[in-house]
C-alpha positions in Angstrom: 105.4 15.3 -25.3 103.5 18.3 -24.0 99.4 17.8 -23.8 96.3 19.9 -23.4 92.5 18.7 -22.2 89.9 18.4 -24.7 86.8 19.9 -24.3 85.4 16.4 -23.5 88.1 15.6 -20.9 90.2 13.7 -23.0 94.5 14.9 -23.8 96.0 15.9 -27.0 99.5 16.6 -27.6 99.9 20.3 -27.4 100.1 22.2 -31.0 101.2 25.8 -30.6 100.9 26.2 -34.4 97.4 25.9 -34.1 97.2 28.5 -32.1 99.1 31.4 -34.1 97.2 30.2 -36.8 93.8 30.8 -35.1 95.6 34.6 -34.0 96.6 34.7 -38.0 93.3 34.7 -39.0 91.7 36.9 -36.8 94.9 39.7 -38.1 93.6 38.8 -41.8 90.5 39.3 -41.3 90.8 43.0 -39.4 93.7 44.0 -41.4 94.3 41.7 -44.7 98.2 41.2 -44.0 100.2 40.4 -40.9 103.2 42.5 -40.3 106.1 42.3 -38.3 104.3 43.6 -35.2 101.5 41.1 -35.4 103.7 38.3 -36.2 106.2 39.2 -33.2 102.8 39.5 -30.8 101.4 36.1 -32.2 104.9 34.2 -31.3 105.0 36.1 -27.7 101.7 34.8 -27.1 101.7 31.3 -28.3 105.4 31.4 -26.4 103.6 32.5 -23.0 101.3 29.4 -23.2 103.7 26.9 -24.3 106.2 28.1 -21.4 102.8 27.3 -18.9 102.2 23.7 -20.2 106.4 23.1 -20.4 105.6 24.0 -16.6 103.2 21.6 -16.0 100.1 23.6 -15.9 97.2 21.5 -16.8 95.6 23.8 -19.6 92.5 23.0 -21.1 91.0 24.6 -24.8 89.2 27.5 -23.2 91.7 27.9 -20.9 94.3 28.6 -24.1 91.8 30.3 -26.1 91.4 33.2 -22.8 94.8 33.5 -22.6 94.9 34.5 -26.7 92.2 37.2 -25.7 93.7 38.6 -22.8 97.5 38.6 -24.9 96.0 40.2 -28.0 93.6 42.7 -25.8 97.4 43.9 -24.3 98.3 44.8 -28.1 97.2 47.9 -29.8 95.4 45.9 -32.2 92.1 45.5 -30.1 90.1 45.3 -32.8 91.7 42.1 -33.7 91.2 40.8 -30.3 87.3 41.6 -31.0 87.6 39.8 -33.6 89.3 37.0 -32.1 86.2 36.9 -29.8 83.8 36.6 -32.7 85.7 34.0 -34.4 86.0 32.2 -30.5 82.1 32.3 -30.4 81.4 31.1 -33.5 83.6 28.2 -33.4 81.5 27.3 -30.6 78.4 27.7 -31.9 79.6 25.6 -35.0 81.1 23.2 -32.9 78.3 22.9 -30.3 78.4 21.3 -27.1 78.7 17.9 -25.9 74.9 17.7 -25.2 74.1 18.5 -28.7 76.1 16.7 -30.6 75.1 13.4 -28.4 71.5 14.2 -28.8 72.0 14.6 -32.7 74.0 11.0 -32.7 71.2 9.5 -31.0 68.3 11.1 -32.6 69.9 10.3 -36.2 70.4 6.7 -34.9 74.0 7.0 -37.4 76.3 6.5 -34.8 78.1 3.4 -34.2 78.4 3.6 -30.3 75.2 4.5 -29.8 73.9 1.3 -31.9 76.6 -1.1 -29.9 76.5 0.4 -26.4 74.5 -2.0 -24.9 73.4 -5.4 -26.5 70.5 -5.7 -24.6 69.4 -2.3 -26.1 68.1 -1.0 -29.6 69.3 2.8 -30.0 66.5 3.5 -33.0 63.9 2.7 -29.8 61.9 5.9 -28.8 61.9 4.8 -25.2 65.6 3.8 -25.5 66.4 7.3 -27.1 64.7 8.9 -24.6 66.9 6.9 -21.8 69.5 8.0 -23.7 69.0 11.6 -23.9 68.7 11.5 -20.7 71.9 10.2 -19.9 73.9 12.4 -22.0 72.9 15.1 -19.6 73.5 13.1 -16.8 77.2 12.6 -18.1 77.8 15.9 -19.6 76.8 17.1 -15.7 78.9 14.1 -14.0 82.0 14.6 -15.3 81.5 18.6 -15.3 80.1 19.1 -11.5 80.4 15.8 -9.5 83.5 14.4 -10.5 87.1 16.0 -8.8 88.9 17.2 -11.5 91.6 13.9 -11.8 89.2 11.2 -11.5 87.1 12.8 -14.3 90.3 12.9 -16.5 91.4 9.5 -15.8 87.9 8.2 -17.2 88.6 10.7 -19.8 91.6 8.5 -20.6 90.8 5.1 -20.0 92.9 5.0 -17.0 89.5 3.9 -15.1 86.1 3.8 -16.0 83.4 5.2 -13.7 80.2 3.3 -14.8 76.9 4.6 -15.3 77.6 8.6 -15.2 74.4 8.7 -17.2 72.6 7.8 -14.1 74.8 9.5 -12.0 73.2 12.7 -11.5 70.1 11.3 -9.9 71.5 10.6 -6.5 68.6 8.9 -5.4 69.9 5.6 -8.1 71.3 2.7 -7.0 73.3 0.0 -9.4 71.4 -3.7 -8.5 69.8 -5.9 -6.3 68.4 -9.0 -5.2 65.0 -8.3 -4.7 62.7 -9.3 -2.0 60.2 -10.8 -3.5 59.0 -13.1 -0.4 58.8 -10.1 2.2 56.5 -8.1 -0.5 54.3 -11.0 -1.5 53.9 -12.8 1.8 53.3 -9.3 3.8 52.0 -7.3 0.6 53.1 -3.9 -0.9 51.9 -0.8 -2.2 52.8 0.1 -6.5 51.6 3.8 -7.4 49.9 4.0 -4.0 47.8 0.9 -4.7 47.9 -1.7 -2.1 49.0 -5.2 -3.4 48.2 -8.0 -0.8 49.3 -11.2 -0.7 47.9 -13.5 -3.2 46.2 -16.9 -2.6 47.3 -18.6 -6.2 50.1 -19.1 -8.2 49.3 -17.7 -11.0 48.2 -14.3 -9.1 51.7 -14.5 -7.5 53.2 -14.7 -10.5 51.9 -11.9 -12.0 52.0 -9.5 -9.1 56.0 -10.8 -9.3 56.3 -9.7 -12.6 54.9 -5.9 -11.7 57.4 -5.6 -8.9 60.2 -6.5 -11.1 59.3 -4.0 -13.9 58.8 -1.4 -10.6 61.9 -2.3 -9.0 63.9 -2.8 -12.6 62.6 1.4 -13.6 63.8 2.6 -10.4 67.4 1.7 -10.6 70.0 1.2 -13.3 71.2 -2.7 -12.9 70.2 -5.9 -13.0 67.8 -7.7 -10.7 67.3 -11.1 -9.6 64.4 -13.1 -8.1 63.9 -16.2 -6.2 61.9 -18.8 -7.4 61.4 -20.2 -3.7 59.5 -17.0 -3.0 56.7 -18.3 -5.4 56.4 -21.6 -4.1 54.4 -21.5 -1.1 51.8 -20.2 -3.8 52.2 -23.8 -5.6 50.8 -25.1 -2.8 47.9 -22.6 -2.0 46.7 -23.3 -5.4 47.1 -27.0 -4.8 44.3 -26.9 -1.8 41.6 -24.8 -3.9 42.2 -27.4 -6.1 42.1 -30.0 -3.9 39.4 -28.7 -2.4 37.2 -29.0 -5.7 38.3 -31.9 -6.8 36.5 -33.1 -3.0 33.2 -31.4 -4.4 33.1 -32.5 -7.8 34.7 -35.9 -7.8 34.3 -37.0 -4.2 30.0 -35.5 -3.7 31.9 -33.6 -0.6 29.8 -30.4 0.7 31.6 -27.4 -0.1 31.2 -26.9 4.1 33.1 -30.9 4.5 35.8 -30.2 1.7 36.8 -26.9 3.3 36.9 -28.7 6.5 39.6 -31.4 5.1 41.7 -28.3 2.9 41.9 -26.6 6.5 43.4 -29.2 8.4 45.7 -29.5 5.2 46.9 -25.8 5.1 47.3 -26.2 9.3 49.5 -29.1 8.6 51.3 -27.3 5.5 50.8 -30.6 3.5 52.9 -31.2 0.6 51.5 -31.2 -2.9 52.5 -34.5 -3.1 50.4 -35.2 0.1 51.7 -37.5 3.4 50.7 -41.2 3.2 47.2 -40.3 5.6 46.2 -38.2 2.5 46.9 -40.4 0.0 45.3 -43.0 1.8 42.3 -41.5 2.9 41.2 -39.8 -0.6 40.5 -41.4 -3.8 43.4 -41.6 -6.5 41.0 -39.6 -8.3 41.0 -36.1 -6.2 44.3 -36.3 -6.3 45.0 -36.6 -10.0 42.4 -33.9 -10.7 44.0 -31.5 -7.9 47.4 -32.2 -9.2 46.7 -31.6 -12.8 44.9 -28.2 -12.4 47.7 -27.4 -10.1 50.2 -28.2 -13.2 48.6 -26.2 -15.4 47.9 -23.3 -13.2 51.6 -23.8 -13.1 52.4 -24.0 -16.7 49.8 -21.0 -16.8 51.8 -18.7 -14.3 55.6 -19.2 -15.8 54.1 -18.7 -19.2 52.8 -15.2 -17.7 56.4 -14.4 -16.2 57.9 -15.0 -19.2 55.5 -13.1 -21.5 55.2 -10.4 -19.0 58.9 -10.0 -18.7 59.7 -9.7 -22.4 57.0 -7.6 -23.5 57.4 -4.9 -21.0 59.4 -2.0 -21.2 61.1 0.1 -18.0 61.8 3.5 -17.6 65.5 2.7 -19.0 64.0 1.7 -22.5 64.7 -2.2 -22.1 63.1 -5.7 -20.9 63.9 -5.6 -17.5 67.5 -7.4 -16.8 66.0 -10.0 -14.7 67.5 -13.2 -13.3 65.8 -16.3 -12.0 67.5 -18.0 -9.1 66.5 -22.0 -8.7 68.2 -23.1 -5.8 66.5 -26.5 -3.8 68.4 -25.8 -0.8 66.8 -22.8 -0.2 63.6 -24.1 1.1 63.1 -27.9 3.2 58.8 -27.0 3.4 58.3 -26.3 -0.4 61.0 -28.2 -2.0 58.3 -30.1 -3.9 56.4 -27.2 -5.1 60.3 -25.5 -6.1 60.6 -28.4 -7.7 57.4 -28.2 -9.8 58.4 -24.6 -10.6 61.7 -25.0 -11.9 60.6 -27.9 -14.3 58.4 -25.8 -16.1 60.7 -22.6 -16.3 63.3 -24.8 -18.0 60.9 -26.5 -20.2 59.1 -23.6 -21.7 62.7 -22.3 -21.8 63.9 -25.0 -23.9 60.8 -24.6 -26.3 61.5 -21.1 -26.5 59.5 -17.4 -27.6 58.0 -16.8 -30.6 59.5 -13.5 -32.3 57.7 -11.5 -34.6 57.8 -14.3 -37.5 55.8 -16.8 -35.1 59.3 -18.8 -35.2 60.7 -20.2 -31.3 63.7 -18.3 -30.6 66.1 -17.7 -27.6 64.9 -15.0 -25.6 67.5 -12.9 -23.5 65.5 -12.7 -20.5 64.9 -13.3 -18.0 69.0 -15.1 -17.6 68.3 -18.6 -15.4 70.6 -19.4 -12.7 71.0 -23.4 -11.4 72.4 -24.5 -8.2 74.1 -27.2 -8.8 74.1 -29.4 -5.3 74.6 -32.9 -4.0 70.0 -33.4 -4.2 70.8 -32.5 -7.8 74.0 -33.8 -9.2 74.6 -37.4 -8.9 72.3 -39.7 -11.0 70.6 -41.6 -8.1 70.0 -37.9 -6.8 66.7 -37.1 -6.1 66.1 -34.2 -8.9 68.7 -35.7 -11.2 66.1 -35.4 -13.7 66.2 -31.2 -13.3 70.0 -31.5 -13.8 69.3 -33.5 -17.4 66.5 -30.9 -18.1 68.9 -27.9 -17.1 71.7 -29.5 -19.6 69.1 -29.8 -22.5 68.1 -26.3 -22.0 71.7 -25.2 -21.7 72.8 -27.2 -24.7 69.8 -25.5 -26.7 69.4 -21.5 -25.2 72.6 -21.6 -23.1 70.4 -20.9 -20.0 71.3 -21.9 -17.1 74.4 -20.3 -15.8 75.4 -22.5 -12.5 76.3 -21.9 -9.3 78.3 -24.5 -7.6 76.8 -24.6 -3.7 79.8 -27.1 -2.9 82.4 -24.1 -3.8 80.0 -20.8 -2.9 79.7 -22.3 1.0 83.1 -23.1 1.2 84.4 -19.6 -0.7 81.3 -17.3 0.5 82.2 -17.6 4.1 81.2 -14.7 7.0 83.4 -13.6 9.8 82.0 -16.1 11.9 83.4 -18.9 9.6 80.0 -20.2 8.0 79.5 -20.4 4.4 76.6 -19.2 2.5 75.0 -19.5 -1.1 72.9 -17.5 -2.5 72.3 -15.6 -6.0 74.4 -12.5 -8.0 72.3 -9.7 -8.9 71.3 -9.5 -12.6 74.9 -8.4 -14.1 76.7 -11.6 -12.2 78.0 -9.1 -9.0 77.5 -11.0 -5.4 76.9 -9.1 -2.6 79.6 -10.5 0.4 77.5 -12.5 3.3 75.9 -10.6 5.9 74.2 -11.6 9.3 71.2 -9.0 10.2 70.6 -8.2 13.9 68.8 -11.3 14.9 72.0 -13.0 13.4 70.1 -14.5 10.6 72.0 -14.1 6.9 70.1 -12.2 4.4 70.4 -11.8 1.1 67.7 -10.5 -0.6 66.5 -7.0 0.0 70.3 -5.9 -0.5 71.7 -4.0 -3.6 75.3 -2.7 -5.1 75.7 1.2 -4.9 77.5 1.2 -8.5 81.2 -0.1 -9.8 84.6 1.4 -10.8 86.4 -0.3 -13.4 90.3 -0.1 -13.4 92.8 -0.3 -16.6 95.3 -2.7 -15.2 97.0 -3.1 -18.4 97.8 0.7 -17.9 99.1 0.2 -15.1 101.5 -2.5 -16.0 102.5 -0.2 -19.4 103.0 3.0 -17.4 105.8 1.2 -15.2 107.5 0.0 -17.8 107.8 -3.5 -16.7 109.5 -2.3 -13.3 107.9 -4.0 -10.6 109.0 -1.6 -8.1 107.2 1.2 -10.1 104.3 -1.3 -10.6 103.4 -1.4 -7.0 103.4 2.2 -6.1 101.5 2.9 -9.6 98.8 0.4 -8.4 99.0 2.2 -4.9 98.1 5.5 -6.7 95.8 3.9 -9.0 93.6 1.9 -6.0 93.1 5.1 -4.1 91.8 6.8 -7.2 89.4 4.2 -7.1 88.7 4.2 -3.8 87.8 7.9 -3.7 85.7 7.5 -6.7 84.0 4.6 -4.7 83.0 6.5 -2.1 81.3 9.4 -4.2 78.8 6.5 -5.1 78.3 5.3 -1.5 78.0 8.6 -0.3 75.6 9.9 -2.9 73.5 6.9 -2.7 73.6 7.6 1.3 72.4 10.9 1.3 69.4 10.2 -0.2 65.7 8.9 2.0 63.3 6.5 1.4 61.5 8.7 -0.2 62.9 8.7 -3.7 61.7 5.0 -4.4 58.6 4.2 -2.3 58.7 0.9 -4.0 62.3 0.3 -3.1 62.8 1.5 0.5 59.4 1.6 2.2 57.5 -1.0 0.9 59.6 -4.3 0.9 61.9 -4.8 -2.3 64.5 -3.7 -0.1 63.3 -2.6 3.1 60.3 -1.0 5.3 62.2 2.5 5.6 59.7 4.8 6.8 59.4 8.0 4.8 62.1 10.4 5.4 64.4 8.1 6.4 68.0 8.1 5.4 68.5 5.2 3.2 72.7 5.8 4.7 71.3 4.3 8.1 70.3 0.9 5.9 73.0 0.9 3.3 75.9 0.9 5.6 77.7 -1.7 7.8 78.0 -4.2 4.4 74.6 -3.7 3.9 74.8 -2.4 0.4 78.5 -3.1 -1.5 80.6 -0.9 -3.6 82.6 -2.4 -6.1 85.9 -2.3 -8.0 86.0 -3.7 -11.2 89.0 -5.2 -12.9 89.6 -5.3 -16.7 92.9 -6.8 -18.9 94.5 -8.9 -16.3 96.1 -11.4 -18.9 97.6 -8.3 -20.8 98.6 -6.7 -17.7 100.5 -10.1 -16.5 101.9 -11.1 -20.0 103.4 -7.5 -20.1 105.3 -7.4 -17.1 106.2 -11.2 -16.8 106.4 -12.7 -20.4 103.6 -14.9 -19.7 100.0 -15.7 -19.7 98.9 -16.0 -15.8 97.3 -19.1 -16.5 100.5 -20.7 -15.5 103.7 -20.5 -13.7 105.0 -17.1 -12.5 102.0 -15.5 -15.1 99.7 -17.4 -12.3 101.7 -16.5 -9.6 101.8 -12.3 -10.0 98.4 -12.7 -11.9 96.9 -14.1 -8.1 99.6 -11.3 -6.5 97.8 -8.3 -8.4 94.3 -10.3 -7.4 95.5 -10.0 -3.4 96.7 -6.7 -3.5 93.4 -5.8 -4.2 91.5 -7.8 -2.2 93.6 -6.6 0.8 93.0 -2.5 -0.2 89.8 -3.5 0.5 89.7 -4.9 3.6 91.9 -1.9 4.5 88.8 0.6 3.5 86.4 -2.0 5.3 87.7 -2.1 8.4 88.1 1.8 8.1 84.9 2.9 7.2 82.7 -0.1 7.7 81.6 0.3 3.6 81.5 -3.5 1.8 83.8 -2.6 -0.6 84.4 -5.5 -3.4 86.3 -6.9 -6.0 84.4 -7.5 -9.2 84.9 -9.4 -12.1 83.6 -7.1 -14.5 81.7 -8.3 -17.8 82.0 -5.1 -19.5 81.2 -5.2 -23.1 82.4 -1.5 -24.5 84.8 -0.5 -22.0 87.0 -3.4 -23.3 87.0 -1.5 -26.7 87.9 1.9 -24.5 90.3 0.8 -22.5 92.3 -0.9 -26.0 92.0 2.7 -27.6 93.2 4.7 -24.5 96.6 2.4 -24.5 97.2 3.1 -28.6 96.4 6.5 -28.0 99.1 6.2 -25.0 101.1 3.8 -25.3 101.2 2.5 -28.7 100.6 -0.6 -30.7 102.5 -3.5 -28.4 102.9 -6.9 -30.1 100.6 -9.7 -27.6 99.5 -6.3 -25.2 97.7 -3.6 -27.6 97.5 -5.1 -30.7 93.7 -6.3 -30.9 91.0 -3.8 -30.7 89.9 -5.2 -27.3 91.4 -5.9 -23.8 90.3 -9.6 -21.8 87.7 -9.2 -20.0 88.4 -9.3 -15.6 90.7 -12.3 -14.9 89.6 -14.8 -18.3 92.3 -16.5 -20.2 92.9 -15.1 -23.4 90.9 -16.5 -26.1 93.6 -16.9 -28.3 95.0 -19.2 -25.9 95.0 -22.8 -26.4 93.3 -24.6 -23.1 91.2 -27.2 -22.6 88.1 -26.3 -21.2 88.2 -28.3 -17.7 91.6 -26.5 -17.4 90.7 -23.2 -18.6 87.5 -23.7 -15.3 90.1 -25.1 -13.1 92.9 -22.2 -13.3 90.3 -19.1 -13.4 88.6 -20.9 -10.4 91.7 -20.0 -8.2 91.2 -16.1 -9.8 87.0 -16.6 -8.6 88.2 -16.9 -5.3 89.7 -13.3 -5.3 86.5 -12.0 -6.6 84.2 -11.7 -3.8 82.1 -9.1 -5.6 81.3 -11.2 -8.6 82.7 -12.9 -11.6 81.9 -15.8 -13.8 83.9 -18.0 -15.9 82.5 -19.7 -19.1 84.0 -22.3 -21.5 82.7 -22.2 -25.1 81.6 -25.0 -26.9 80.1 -26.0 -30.6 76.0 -27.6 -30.9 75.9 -30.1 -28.1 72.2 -30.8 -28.5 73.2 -34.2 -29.5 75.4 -34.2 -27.1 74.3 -34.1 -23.9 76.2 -36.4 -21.5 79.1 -34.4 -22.7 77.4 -31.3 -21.0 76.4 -33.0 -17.7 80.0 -34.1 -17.3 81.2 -30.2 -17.6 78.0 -29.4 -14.9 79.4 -32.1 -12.9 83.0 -30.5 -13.3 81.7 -27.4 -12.2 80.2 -28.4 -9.4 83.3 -30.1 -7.9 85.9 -27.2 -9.1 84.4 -23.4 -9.5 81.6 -21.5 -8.0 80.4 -19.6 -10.8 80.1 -20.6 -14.5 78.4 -20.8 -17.9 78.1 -23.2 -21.3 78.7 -20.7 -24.5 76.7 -22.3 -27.0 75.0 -20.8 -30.4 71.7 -20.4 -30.6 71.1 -18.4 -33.8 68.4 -17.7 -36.2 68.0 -16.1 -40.1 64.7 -14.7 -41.0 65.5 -14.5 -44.3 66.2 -18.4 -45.4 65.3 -20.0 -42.1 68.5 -21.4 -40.9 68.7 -22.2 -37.5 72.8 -22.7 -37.1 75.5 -20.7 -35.9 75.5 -17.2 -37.8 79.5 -16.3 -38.7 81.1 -13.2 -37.6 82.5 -11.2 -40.9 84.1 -8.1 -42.0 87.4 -5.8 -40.6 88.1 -5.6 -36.7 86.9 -1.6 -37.7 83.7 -2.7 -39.3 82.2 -6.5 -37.9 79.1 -7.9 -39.0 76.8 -11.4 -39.2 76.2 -13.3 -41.9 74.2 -15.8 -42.9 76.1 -19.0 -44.0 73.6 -20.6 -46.0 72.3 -17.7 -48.1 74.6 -15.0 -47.3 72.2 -12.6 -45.8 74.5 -10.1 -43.8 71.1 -7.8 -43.3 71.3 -7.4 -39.6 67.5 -6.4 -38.8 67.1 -9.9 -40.0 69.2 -11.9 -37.8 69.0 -13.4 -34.8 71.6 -13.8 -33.1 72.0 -15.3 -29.2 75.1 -14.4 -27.7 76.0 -14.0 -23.6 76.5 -9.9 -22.6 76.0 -8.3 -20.3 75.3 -4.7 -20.4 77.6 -3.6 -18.1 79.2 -0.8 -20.1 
């Protein structure tokens, strides 16, 4: 079959009765009949063109439509080819361009991928339509101007999927980060050229956090993530002014003496919970009253992160995608003070937000992330009682996700053969371990440059099931990628420190001075690039009969898996760019890529036959596993995902059940480094019920519904389901 490109990049099968026609009507119009001459002219011209495409020329609709012109001006008939031209321009200007008919789509809120695009997004939103408007400019220009011609049409066709053209035009954008939030607090930093210093309470610190994640979150597209060691040391500052009161007004010291004792403290770094000469030397009393004020100041500062998170608004039209890292082993001095910190992020968690109604709900953000480790996971552990607390608020608002430090130090190891563990960045990509120049590992202050997400089922279906053609397809197909990788490093690159001030000079990712190249910090695995994977079940059961949860499915599943993982290390070692394999949780593109093999492959019994593709490496859903196994195969598919990936297991209410969910955390810890509990956490406005809301309706037209009174109004539900937003 013979094809043409589409105005927006994607092919049709070529039609050369749609071109006479078009010719036809410009003859009717001019002269009112076509004769033999015209009709003999109209076949020599569609002829021409069809012999080009026959040839392999790739033409596109304008491309035809000036070859029609200049055929028809070689006629005598030239006022038919004027009026050929006529017809031509007003076509276009019925037709419009690709900008306009966006903007109309988002402006009418009508269309049904604007209002799905991103879950974390509401398309009627002014601020969202504005993002949006935005970005359909961005694209139109992307895929026009920046993109080479073939890696432009392979997005076009769901060969690939080059994320985030709508930010694409900005060079100066980067994808996400893990900000750092220590460096900027401890040292101070500068938002719309006021100077921020460092604050002496929690509760300031808390806020001032907040402000720097809604700067940071505006001036880049992805996800972010926080530490909540960085606030601690501020636990502690607040405990000494209290402290220090509680000398004045409980213990009749001078405000001179009691300043005197909270000195010595700070030079000593005391715990909150104080060392036994402190707790001997003062009066239960003092420290009761320092330690409650210090609980609520602490109860008072997470319940301003949280309410300052989910009411504001960036410049991309959402609540900042924030994630909250609680990791003990991050800190030995204020382990005490994390401690205190994380209890009251997962309790107010578990209790919820009020929406609109005044009724507790599940908020999205910000996404909590629990390191699971040995001062954590045994029952005669020392924070055993966080773990319960993290399985309650799982069970309940299917926060946390957990990271197993067990598996991250012995998978996340540097080329000096130590492991590390650390956070992903908002949308669940991990940066690979790097040592700075005083041969300390550092973690936060680094970002991703932006991601590429490949079709392997495409691959797979264009071979035909022959292996041999497999390979060299996938050869082909990686270096697409790769090149397409690169124009995001090197655009990113090009940029200086200018751009973001809040980003590159002033400490949530470095101290660039202005003018700097922000290429001399990104480079060397600085920043990472990665290469996102989508339908490797389908791409498996296609060309070996099987799922690649087992047997020789498992065996070519963790084959594909290596080949890309040693492409590259090839471009690594190359060109000294952290290029990564990622996991991908794309919601949309699932639903592209299943399209783009209909439209070229056709329906395929197992492989094309649902309206979606399996996300990264998961096991099909419609596979039968338990959940420990379904963890304990993709665990071996984590590995080969250096850039990022989590696995999940989906399970009914288990608020009544929560032993059953420790013994999954437990599981985790001992088997896979990255991992979530799907629960439901649902809500109906209209009758109150507080159960899972059902999925109804035809794969072309899904909605909710309300089991108990059938409400399937969808501005009236709540519902509380894990995306992403990585489209």
């Amino acid at each position: 079959m013979l094809y043409i490109t589409k105005r927006d990049g994607r092919k049709e099968p070529f039609n050369k009765r749609k071109i006479e026609r078009a010719m036809e009507k410009a003859y009717l119009q001019v002269d009112g009949e076509v004769d033999d001459y015209a009709e003999e002219k109209i076949h020599n011209i569609a002829n021409f063109i069809e012999h080009k495409v026959e040839g392999g020329e790739d033409l596109g609709v304008e491309d035809i439509q000036d070859l029609v012109e200049n055929g028809l001006m070689n006629t005598r008939d030239k006022d038919v080819a004027r009026a050929y031209i006529i017809y031509r321009n007003d076509r276009n200007r019925a037709r419009g361009n690709f900008i306009d008919n966006t903007i109309e789509e988002i402006a009418e809120s009508k269309s049904e991928y604007w209002n799905t695009e991103n879950s974390n997004k509401n398309s009627v939103i002014v601020t969202t339509q504005r993002d949006y408007f935005a970005g359909a400019i961005s694209t139109d220009y992307t895929m026009r101007k920046l993109l080479p011609k073939d890696v432009a049409e392979a997005h076009a066709e769901g060969i690939i999927h080059f994320h985030d053209a709508d930010y694409f035009a900005q060079k100066t954008l980067n994808n996400c980060c893990l900000i750092n939030l220590e460096d900027m607090l401890q040292n101070g930093t500068v938002i719309n050229d006021v100077l921020i210093e460092k604050p002496h309470k929690f509760l300031t610190a808390a806020t001032i956090a907040t402000q720097i994640i809604l700067g940071v979150s505006s001036s880049q597209y992805g996800g972010c993530t926080v530490s909540l060691t960085h606030l601690a040391p501020f636990v502690r500052d607040s405990f000494y002014s209290h402290f220090k009161d509680a000398l004045v007004y409980v213990n009749d010291y001078t405000e001179e003496d009691a300043k005197a004792v909270v000195d010595k403290m700070r030079k000593e770094n005391v715990s909150i919970l104080l060392n036994d000469y402190y707790k001997s030397e003062y009066p239960e009393a003092v420290q009761k009253y320092a330690m409650d004020k210090t609980k609520k100041e602490v109860n008072a500062g997470v319940q301003t992160f949280n309410y300052q998170v989910n009411s504001m608004s960036n410049t991309n039209g959402q609540t900042p995608f924030l994630s909250v890292n609680m990791y003990l082993g991050e800190t030995e001095d204020y382990k005490d003070e994390l401690a205190m910190i994380i209890e009251e992020f997962l309790n107010q968690r578990i209790l919820g937000f009020k929406n609109a109604q005044g009724v507790y709900i599940t908020p999205a953000f910000p996404k909590l992330l629990y390191v699971l480790e040995e001062d954590n996971i045994h029952e005669d552990s020392k924070y055993w009682y966080l773990t319960e607390l993290a399985a309650k608020c799982t069970a309940k608002r299917m926060v946390p996700d957990y990271i197993s430090e067990k598996i991250m130090l012995r998978d996340k190891v540097d080329s000096e053969g130590h492991g590390h563990c650390y956070p992903p960045m908002g949308c669940r990509s991990f940066l690979t371990p790097y040592i700075d120049k005083d041969g300390k590992p550092k973690y936060y202050g680094r970002l991703n440059c932006g991601v590429v997400t490949l079709n392997l089922p495409d691959i797979a279906l264009s071979s035909g099931g022959d292996f041999e053609k497999f390979w060299k397809i996938f050869d082909e197909r990686a270096e697409l990628c790769h090149r397409a990788l690169r124009l995001r490093y090197d655009r990113l690159a090009d940029a200086t420190s200018d751009v973001a001030p809040l980003l590159w000079q002033n400490g949530a990712f470095s101290r660039l001075k202005p003018g700097d190249k922000l290429g001399d910090l990104i480079k060397d695995g600085y920043a990472t690039v990665s290469l996102g994977y989508a339908g490797l079940y389908e791409c498996v059961k296609y060309m070996t009969g099987e799922s690649h949860s087992n047997g020789k499915g498992l065996e070519f599943g963790l084959e594909v898996m290596q080949f890309m993982n040693d492409k590259f290390k090839q471009w690594r070692d190359a060109e000294g760019i952290a290029y990564s394999l990622y996991g991908t949780p794309i919601e949309s593109t699932t639903y592209k890529f299943a399209k783009a093999l209909v439209k070229r492959f056709g329906v395929i019994e197992g492989i094309t036959d649902h309206n979606y593709i399996t996300n990264s490496y998961h096991i099909n859903v419609r596979e039968k596993i338990s959940a420990f196994d379904k963890l304990r195969v993709e665990s071996q598919y984590q590995k080969l995902s250096p850039g990022g990936a989590i696995s999940y297991v989906e399970v009914p209410n288990m608020q009544n059940n929560i032993p059953a969910v420790l013994e999954l955390m437990k599981f985790m810890y001992d088997n896979i480094m990255y991992a979530e509990i799907n629960s439901k956490s649902d809500y109906c406005s209209n009758c109150g019920y507080d159960g899972e809301i059902v999925i109804k309706g035809e794969p072309k037209h899904l909605y909710w519904e309300c089991p108990r009174c059938h409400c399937n109004d969808q501005k009236m539900l709540y519902i509380a389901r894990r995306t992403c937003g990585l489209t």
